[in-house]
N, C-alpha and C positions, 0 to 999 in steps of 0.2 A: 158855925159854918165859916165864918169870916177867919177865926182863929187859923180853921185848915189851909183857906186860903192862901193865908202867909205862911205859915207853916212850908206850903207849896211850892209859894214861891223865892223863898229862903231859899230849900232844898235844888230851887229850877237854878238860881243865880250860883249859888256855892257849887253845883254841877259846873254849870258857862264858866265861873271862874276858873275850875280845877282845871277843864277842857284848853282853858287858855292860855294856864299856867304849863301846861303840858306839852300844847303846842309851841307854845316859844321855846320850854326846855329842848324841844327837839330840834327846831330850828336852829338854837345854840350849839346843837350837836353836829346838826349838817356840818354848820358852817368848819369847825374845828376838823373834823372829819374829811371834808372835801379831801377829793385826790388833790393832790399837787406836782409839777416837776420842778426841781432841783437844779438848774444850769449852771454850770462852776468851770473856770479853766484854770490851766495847770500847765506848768514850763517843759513838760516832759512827756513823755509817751511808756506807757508801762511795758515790761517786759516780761515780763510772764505772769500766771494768776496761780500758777503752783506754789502753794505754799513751802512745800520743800525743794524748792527748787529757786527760789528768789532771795536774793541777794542785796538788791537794790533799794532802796528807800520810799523809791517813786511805786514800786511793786507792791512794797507790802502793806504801805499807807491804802492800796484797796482791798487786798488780800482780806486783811482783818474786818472789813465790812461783810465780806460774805461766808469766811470761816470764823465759828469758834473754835476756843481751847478750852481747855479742861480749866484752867482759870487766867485770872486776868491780874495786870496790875493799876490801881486806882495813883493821882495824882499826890495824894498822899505814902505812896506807898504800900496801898492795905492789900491784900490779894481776897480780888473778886471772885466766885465763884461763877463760871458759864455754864460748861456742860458736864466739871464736879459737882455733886450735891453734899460729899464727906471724905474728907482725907483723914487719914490716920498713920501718925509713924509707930510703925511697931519695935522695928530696933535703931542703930546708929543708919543701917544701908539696908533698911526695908521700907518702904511707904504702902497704903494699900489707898487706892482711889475708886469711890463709890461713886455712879455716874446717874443723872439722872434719866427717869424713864420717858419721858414724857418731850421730849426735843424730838422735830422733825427735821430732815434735811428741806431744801426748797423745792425739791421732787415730791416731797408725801413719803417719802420713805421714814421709817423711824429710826434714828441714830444708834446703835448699837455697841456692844463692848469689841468685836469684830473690827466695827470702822474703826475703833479710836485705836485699837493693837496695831491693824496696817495702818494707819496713819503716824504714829507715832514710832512704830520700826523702819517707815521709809524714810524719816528724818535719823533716825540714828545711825540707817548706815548711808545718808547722802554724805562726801566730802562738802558740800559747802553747809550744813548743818552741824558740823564738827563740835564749832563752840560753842554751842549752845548742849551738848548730848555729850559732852567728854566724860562726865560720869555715872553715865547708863552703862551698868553691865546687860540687864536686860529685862523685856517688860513680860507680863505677863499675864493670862485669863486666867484669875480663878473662879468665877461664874457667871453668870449673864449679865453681871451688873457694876462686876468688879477689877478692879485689873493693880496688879501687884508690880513696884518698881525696884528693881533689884540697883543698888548701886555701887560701886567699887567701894567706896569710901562715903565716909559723912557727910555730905554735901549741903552744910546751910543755906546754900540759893539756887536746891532745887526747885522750888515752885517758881523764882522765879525765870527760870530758861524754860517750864513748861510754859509762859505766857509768851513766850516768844513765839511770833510771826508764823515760825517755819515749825511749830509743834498747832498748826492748826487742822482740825479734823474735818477728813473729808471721805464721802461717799464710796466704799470699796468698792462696790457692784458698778457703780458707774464710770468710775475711776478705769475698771479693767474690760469695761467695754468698747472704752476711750480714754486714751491718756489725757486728751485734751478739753475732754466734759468734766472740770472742777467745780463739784458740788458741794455745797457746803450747810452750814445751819445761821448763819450768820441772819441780819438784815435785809440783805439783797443778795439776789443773785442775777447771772450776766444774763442780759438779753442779745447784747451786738458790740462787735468788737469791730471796731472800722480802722485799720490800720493807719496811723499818720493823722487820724481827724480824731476818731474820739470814742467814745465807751461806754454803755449805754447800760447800768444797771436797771431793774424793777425790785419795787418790794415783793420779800418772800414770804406767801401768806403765810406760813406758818410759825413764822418769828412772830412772838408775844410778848417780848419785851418793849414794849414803845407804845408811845403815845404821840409820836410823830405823824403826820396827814401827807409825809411824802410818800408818793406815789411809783414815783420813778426818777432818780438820779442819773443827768447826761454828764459826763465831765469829757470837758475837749480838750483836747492837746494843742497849746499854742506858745510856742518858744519864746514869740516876741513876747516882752514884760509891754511895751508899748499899748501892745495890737491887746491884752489884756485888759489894760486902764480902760482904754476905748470901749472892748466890748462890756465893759460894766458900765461904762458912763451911759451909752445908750440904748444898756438895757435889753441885748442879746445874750448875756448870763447873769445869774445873780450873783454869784460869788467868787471872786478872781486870788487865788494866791501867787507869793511873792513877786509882788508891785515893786519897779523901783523907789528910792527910799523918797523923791522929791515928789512923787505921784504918791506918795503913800502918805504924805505933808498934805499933798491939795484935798485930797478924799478923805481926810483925817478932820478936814475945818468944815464937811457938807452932811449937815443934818439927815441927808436924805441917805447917808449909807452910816454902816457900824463897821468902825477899822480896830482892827487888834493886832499888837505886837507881842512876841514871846521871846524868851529865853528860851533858846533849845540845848541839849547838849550833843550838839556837833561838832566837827571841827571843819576845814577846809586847808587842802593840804597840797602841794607841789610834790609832787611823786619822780623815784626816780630807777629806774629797772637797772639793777647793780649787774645786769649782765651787757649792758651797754658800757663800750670799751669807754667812750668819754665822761662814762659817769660812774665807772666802778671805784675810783678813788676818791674814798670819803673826804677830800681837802678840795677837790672842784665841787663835791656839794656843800662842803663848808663857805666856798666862795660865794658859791651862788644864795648860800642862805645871808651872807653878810651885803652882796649885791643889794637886796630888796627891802624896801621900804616898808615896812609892815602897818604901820599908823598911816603912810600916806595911803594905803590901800582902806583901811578902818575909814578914815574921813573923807575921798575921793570918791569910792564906788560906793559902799556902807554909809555914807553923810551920817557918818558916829551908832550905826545898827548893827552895831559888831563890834568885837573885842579883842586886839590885839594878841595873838597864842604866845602861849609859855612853854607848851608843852601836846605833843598829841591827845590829851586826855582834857576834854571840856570843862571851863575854868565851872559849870557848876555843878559837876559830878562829884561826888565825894573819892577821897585818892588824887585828886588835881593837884599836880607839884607846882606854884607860881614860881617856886626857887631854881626851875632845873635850869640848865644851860641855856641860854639865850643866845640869838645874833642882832645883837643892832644893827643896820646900815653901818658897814664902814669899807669903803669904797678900796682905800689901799690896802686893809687887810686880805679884801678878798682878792687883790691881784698880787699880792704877795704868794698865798696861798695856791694861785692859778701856777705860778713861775716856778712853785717847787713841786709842784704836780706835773711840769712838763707842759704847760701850755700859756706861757708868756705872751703869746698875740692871742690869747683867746681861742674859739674854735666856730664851727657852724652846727647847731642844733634845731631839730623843731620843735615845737611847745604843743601839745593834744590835748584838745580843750571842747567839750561839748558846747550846742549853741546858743545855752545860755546866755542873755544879756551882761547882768554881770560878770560871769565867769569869764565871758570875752573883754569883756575891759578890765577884766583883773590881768588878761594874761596882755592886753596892749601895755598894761605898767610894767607888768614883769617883763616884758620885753624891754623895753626903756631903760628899764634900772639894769638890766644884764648887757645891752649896749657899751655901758661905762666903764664897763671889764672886759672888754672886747670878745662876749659871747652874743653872737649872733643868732636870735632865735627866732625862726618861722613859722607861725601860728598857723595850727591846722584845725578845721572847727568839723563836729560830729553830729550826728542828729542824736540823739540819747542814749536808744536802744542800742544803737550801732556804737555807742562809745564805751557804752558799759562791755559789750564782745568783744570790742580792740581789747579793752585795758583788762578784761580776765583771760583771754585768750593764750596761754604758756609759748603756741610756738611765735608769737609776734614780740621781739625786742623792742620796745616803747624806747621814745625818746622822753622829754619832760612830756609831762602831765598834769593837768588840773581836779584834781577827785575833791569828796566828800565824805565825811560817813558819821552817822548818827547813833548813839546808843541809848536804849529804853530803860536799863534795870538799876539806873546809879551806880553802876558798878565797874571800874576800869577794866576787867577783862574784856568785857567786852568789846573794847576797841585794840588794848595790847594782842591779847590773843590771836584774833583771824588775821589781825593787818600784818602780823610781825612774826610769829612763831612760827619755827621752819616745817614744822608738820603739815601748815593751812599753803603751803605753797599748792600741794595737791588739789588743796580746796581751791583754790583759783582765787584767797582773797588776800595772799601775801605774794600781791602780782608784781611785787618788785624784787621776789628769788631772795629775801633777805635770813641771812643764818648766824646767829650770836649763839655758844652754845652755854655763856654765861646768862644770855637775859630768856633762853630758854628754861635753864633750870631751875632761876626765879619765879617766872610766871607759872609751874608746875607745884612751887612749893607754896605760893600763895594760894593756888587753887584748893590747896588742902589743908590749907589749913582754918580754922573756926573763930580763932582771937582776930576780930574786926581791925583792931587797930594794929597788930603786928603785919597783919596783913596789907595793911594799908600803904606800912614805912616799907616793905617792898615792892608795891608798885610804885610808889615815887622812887625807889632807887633803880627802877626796871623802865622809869622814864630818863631820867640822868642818860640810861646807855642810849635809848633812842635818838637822843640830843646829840652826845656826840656824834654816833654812827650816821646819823641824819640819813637811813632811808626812805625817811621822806620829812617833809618841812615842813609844818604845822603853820600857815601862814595867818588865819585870824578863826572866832569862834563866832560867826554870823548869827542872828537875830531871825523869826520867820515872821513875816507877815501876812495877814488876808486880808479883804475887806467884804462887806454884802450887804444887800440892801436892808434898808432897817426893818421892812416888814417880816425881815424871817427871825425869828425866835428861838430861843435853846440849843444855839451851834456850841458844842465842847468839844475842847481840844486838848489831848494828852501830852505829856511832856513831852513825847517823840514830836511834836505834829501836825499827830493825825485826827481826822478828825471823827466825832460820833455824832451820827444823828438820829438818835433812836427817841430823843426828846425835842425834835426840832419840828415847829408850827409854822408854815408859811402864810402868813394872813391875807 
């Protein structure tokens, strides 16, 4: 009798314990689990959420939260698999891509070989999709799970232009009930879109990839880098990107937040619309390139977060010419150069410059240093959206300009291409009308060809022309930074960027 007794109450306590073990495992779970929001700002205001239809950096760094692609590319290079389950190349200019079944859109709709055909033909005949789709002849359904890609030629970095932004798929039915209801399979989809203030995603239940506990991600649009620092110091958002660099120093020494620098491959550039009479002669943009300071700009506004440009094509892209044409500062050269251009006293110009922090104090330098050569420049400042419409807009003749542009695939077309080849004038993203029909035929003949490194010694010879013809001036290749409070976990950032948080834990 006494043996059963314990026996009993073995059995009663190894029960209580399991019960106990159980309950905290769940309580472990709550906690990880808990909803969370996400409050982040950001220098800019997005400008559209159509993937084939955005342009812009600031766009598509959300874009890709809430659409996928048929694949992806990893920070190493590898291409990720989204909403491919099997690619197969069958010849030189056939691919066949098997999709998987089981992805929902953030409606409950199940993703189909339908969406991904209209989504991926609306990009190939968008002009500003251009280069990324230049060697789609065309796509095709052969059964409910497969879709065949026809292509002109061999194209080694097809898969990577399918992970591009604007190859992300989205909802047909929805799509053609409203152009404006962009549905996607992504992480999130839009809950509120407040124009000028901020953007309001929620998670999409039916994205299964993640083990993140956010909830819902607000991101607010706040121009000022100041008004930024501020709202993270006291803790009305968690995560602020690109800080100035001495606010980025002070946050950088406080335990209480996680700061991160990157190398991105951008460039930042002084733009110049060659159909403007005072600037269609390449020896005033010579002047003005020898005008400006480039390192005082690096260590001044950048306090050393940036790198001096050599060349359009970002010093860490592979193809980067460190050797092409340069302009140092050199003050008489550039009024030399003014006098036999026909403008010996200089002229009057404005400068268009979105309201960027920095950006405005890049262009109060470049004003300063173009004083010295007696060009007179008037800085006009943008709110974002409306700066990105000036500067793609064909019937507006821009004066100077301050742009950006970033590229994801390692690959220099991607920035020779749209910015410079006279075919992307249509596109709206060679918005300074510029036509070489020598550095055209180059960038056509690299595009075709498959020997990596032959290909290479023509886009650095396809940068040499840019250099000289200078339409546009590569002034430094900026650094990006964010910071957030340390309680948040598993924020990844890809070489563009942008950011994922499909593994990120707000504790």
């Amino acid at each position: 009798m006494k043996k059963k007794i314990i026996y009993l109450a073995i059995i009663i306590l190894t029960i209580l314990f399991a019960c106990s073990q159980k309950s905290k495992e769940e309580k472990n779970k709550e906690v990880v689990q808990e909803k969370k929001t996400l409050t982040m700002a950001q220098k800019a205001e997005i400008k559209t959420l159509d993937p084939q239809k955005a342009t812009d950096s600031v766009s598509r760094s959300i874009i890709q939260m809430i659409n996928q692609r048929l694949v992806n590319i990893d920070n190493d290079g590898n291409i990720v698999f989204e909403i491919a389950k099997e690619i197969k190349t069958v010849d030189a200019k056939t691919t066949l891509v098997k999709i998987k079944d089981n992805i929902k859109f953030s409606n409950g709709e199940t993703l189909t070989i339908d969406d991904v055909l209209f989504s991926l033909n609306r990009a190939k005949e968008s002009p500003k999709m251009a280069q990324d789709f230049y060697m789609i002849e065309s796509f095709e359904k052969v059964d409910d799970t497969t879709l065949k890609i026809n292509t002109y030629y061999e194209a080694g970095n097809l898969l990577h232009k399918l992970s591009s932004s604007g190859a992300g798929i989205i909802n047909k039915k929805s799509f053609e009930e409203n152009e404006d209801n962009i549905v996607g399979s992504g992480m999130f989809k839009v809950k509120e879109w407040v124009s000028g203030d901020k953007l309001v995603l929620e998670r999409n239940e039916y994205f299964e990839d993640t083990s993140s506990n956010i909830n819902k991600l607000v991101i607010k649009f706040v121009p000022e880098a100041n008004s930024r620092m501020i709202m993270l110091e006291t803790g009305e958002i968690d995560l602020a990107r690109d800080l100035l660099p001495l606010d980025f120093k002070k946050i950088s020494e406080d335990n209480k937040y996680t700061a991160i620098e990157i190398e991105t491959p951008s460039n930042m550039f002084l733009g110049f619309d060659l159909r403007n009479e005072l600037l269609s002669d390449k020896r005033v943009r010579q002047a003005i390139a020898y005008a400006i300071n480039n390192e005082d700009l690096v260590n001044t506004i950048f306090n050393g977060s940036a790198t001096a440009a050599t060349s359009p094509v970002p010093k860490m892209t592979t193809g980067h010419n460190e050797n092409s044409n340069s302009y140092p500062q050199d003050l008489e050269k550039a009024k030399e150069l003014l006098a036999e251009a026909g403008y010996p006293d200089g002229f009057d110009i404005e400068l268009y410059v979105s309201e960027d922090n920095q950006r405005v104090d890049m262009a109060i330098i470049i004003q300063d240093n173009l004083k010295k050569i007696g060009i007179n420049a008037k800085i006009k400042t943008f709110q974002w959206a409306s700066y990105v419409s000036t500067i793609e807009n064909p019937n507006i003749i821009k004066p100077l300009f301050i742009m950006s542009w970033n590229i994801s695939n390692d690959d220099p077309d991607e920035v020779l291409y749209p910015l410079y080849h006279s075919s992307q004038i249509d596109a709206h993203t060679n918005v300074i009308f510029y036509k070489n029909e020598q550095f055209d035929k180059l960038i056509l003949e690299a595009r075709r060809m498959t020997d990596k490194e032959k290909r290479m010694k023509i886009y650095k010879e396809a940068q040499d022309i840019i250099q000289e013809d200078l339409p546009h001036y590569t002034l430094v290749y900026p650094k990006q930074n964010f910071a957030f409070k340390s309680n948040i976990k598993g924020i990844e950032v890809n070489r563009r960027g942008y950011f994922n948080f499909q593994n990120t834990i707000v504790e």
